[in-house]
N, C-alpha and C positions, 0 to 999 in steps of 0.2 A: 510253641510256635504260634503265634499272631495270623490271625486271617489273612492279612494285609502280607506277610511271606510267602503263605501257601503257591505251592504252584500247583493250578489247578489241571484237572484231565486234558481240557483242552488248549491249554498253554505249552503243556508238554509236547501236545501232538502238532501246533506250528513251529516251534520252539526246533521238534525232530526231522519235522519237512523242511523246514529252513537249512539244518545242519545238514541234509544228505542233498538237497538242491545246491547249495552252497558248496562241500564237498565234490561236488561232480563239477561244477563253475569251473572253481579255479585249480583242482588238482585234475582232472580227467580229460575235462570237452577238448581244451586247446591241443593235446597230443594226437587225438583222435582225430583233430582237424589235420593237422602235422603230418599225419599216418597218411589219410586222404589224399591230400596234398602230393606228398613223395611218390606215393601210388598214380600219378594223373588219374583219379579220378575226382574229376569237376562236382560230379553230381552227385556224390558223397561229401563232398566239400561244401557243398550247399545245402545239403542236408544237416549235417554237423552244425552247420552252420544256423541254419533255421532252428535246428533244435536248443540250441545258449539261447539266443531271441527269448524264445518261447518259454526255456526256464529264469532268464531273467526276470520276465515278467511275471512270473509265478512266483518267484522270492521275494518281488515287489509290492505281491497282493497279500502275502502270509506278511511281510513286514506289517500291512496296513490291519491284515485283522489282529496283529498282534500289540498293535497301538491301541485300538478298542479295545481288546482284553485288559491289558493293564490300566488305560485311563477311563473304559467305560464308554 
């Protein structure tokens, strides 16, 4: 295996952050919001809500360190 394949420690480990932020994204949060929702409860709603926000922007940042990792 060539250097230039290797997948290094810390590619794995955004690489794994991504997959369970991601993971939670699009298979969990929205149900959760759903659940909330059905429940009238507003401020779990917003909660739920604030928390996608906040992981989106975290999947955002591991995409970005993960563009340095690979192009340096």
């Amino acid at each position: 295996m060539s250097h230039e394949t290797e997948l290094s420690n810390t590619m794995y480990d955004i690489l794994h952050a991504m997959g369970k932020d991601a993971g939670f994204l699009y298979e969990t949060i929205d149900a959760y919001i759903k659940d909330a929702q059905n429940a009238n409860k507003s401020d779990l709603v917003e909660i739920w809500q604030t928390i996608k926000k906040d992981r989106l922007k975290h999947l955002n940042l591991l995409k970005e360190a993960l563009e340095k990792e690979i192009h340096g």
